[in-house]
N, C-alpha and C positions, 0 to 999 in steps of 0.2 A: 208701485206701492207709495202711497203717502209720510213724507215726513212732519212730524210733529217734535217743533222748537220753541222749550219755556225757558224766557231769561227771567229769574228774581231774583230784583234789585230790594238793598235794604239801604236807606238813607234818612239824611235828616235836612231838613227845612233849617237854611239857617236865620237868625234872626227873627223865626216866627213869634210874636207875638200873641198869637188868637190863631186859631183853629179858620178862621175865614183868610189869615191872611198863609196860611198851609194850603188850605184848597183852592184859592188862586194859583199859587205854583202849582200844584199839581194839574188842576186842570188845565195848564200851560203845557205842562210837561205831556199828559197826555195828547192835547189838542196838534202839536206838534210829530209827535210821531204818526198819528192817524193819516195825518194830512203825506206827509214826507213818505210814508212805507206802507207796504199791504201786514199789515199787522194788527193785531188785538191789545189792548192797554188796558190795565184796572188798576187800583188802589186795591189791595189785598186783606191789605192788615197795619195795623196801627194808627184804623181812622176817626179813634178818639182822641190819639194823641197830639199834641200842638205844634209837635218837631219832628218824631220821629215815623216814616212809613215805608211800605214794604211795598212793591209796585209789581206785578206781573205782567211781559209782553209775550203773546205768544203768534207763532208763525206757522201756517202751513203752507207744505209744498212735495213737488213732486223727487224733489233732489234736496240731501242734508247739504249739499256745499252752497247751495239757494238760499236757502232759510237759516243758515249760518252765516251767512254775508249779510244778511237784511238784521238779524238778531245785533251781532257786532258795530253795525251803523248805527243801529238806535240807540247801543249801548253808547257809543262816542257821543251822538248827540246829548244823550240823556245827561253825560258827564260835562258837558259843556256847560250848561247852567249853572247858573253863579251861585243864586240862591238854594242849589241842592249839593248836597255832600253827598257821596257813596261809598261804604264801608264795606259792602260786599255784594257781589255779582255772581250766579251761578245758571249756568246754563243747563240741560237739560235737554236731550230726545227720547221720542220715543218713534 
C-alpha cells in the first residue's frame, strides 16, 4: 500500500522587497529540494503577496517511515535558509 506525505509550510520572505525578489527565493527553495529529494514542491498560496507564502512538499512511498524521513529533511533544509522564516509546519498522510 502506497503512502502519501504533505508537509505545508507557511512562511515569509524576509526583506522582500518586490515580488521578483520573493520568487527568486522561492524558486531556490524549491530548486533545492527537487534536486536533494524524490519529492514534489509548489507555491500554494499567497503568490500575490511580496512576503508572505504557503509552500506544499509532497511525497510518496511505499513505507510512512520513508516519506517521513525524506518530508523532515526537506523540512530542515527548508529552515535553513536565511531569507525564509517559518511560522508553521504541518504534516500530513494519507
Amino acid at each position: 500500500m502506497s503512502v502519501i506525505g504533505l508537509l505545508e509550510i507557511k512562511g515569509r520572505v524576509i526583506a522582500s522587497a518586490s515580488l521578483k525578489d520573493k520568487r527568486r527565493v522561492i524558486k531556490s527553495v524549491q530548486a533545492k529540494v527537487r534536486n536533494k529529494f524524490n519529492l514534489s514542491v509548489a507555491e500554494t498560496g499567497k503568490q500575490d503577496d511580496r512576503q508572505l507564502t504557503e509552500i506544499a512538499v509532497v511525497g510518496v512511498g511505499s513505507s510512512r517511515k520513508v516519506v517521513e524521513q525524506e518530508l523532515q529533511q526537506a523540512l530542515r533544509l527548508i529552515e535553513n535558509f536565511d531569507e525564509l522564516e517559518i511560522y508553521d509546519a504541518v504534516v500530513t498522510y494519507v
